[in-house]
N, C-alpha and C positions, 0 to 999 in steps of 0.2 A: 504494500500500500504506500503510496506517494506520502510523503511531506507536507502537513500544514502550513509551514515555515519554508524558504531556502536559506540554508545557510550559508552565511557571507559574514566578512567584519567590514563595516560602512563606515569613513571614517567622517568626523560631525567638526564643521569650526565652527565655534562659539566665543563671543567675547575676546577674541584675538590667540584661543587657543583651541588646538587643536587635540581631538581624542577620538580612540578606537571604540566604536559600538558593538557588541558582541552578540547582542539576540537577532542578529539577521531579516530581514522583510518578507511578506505575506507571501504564499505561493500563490501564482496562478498559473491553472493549466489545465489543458485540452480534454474533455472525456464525452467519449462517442456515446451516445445514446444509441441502443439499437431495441426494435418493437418488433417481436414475432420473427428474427432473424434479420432484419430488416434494415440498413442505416438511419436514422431520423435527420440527427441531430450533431452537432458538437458543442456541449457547454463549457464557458471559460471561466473556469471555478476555483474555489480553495476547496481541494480532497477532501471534502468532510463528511461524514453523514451523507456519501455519495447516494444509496439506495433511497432515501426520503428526500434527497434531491430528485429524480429521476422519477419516482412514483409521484412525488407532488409537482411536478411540471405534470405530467399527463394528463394529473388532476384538474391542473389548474385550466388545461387545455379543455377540458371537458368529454380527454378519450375516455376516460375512463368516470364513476361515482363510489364504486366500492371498490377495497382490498380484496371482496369476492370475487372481484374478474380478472384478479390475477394469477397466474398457474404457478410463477418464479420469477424470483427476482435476483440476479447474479450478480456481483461485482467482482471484476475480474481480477486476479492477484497483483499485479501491477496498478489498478486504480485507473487503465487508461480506457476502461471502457464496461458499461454497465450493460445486461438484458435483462429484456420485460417479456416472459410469456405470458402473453395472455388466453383468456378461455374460448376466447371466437376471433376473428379475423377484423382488423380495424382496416381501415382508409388512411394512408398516408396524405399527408398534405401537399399539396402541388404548388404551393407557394408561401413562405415564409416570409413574414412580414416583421420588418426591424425596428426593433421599439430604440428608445431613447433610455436604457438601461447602461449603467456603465458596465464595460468588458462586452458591450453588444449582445443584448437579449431579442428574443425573436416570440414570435407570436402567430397561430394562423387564426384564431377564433374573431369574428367578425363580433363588435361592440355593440349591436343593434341585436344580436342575439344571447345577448346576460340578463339575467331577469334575477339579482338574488333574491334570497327570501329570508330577510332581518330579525330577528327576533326583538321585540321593541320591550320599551319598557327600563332600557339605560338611563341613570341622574348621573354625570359628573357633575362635582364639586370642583374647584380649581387647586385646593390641597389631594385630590386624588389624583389627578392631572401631575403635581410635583410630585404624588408617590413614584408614580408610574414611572416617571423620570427617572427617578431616585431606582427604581428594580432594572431599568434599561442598562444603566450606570452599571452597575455590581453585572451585567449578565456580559457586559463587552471584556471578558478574561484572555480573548488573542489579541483584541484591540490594546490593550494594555499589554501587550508584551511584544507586541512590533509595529503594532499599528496599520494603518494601509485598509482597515475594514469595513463593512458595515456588521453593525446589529438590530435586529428583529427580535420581540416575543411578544408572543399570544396571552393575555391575560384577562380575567374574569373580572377583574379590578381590584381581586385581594392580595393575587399569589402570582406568579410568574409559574404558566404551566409547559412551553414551552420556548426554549432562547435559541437562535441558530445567527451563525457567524458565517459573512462570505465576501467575497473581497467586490460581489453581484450585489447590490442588495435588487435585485429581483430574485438571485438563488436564495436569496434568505429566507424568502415570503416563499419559495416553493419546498423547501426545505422543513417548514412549520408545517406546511399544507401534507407535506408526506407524509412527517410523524403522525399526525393528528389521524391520518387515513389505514397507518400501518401499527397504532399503537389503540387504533378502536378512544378517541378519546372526542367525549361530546361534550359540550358547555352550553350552558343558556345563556349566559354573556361573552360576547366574544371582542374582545378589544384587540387592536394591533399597534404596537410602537415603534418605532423605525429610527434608526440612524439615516438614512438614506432620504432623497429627494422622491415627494409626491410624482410621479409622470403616469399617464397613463395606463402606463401596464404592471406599476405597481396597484392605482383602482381596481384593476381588473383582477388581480388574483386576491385582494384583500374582499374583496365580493365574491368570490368564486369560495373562499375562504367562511364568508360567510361573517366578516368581523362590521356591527353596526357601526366603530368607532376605531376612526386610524390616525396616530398623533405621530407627529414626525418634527426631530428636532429642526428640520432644514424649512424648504420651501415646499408648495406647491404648484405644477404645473397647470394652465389655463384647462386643456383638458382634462389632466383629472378632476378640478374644483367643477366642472360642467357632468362629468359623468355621476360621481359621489352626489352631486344636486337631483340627480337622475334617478339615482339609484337607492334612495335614502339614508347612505352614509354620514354620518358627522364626521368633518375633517377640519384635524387642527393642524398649523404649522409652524413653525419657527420655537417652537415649545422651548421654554427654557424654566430654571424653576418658579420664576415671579413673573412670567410672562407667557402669550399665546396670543393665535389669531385662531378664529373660530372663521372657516369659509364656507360651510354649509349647513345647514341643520342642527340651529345654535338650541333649540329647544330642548334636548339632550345634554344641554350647561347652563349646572344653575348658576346664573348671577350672584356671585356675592364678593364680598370684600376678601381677600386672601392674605393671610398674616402668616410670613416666615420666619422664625426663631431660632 
């Protein structure tokens, strides 16, 4: 299995001196997707959790809805290439469409055909908002040791039930979506928090996902704030811990005064 990490010693000038860095920068690297024998894909990824990579992109695609249509799932000893047997014969895509994901993410499911299905009934508070923050924080453990990544988790709004690291944060979001698919794990609240920039095809699988509420410490792109209005997502962005913007479906944030200590 590949490397998290590459190792390297990087050397850093700082302050008019010069020193050796020892824990090396994020790996990214190539890993073929194949479906029913079949080439798909190739994802440019950090080796992690490559299988809940690869199940939760299919997912996220909409080849797939259950872990039941799956027959096997392989990751090959070297990490340079995953298989998905599945139980019936799928349709490869004829054309792949390229989202605005960093490392280059791809997409074939047409935006006019997502219809999630939200589970309502979400209050944030703006002190839940800074927990949330505050469990994002503690979940970035490769960010903190070389940096270069995104971090992603799924949380109910008490506990962080799922964290996944990638150097994509669209593999992160499909990463969640696999566990969640291959570990049988349901929530009645589904929040999502993101290192990574709102764009479109991060809405997309945070809807496919199924999460009413996605908070990103960065920006949001024009299409995704249009789609999430669409879709009835609440989307916050720029999140910080005394701060936020609310761009859609502020109804789901209560108003109030927010006091950090």
């Amino acid at each position: 299995m590949m490397s998290k990490t590459h190792s390297s010693q990087p050397l850093r000038y700082r302050a008019g001196k010069w020193e050796t860095l020892g824990n090396g920068v994020i790996a990214e690297t190539p890993v073929t997707l194949s479906i029913n024998g079949h080439v798909w894909l190739t994802f440019m990824c950090t080796p992690t959790d490559l299988e809940a990579l690869a199940v939760g992109f299919i997912f996220n695609e909409g080849v797939i809805s259950s872990k039941d249509e799956i027959e096997l799932v392989k990751v090959c000893p070297s990490g340079e290439n995953v298989d998905i047997w599945l139980k019936r014969t799928v349709e490869q895509p004829q054309e792949w469409r390229r989202t605005s994901g960093c490392t280059g993410g791809a997409t074939a499911v047409p935006l006019d055909k997502i219809h999630p299905e939200l589970k309502d009934g979400l209050l944030l508070t703006p002190q839940t908002v800074h927990s949330l923050l505050q469990s994002l924080a503690e979940a970035q453990v490769l960010y903190r040791e070389v940096g270069g990544v995104h971090t992603s988790i799924l949380t109910d709004g008490e506990g962080v039930v799922i964290s996944a690291e990638d150097v994509g944060r669209h593999n992160s979001l499909d990463k969640i979506a696999g566990r969640c698919l291959l570990e049988n794990i349901q929530l009645v609240r589904k929040i999502l928090v993101t290192t990574g920039r709102i764009s479109s095809e991060m809405i997309q699988k945070a809807a496919r996902i199924g999460a009413a509420v996605v908070i990103s410490r960065t920006s949001a792109s024009s299409l995704s704030v249009s789609l999430a209005e669409k879709w009835g997502i609440t989307l916050l962005g720029y999140a910080r811990h005394d701060q936020f913007i609310v761009y859609t479906h502020p109804e789901r944030v209560k108003q109030q005064t927010m006091i950090i200590t």
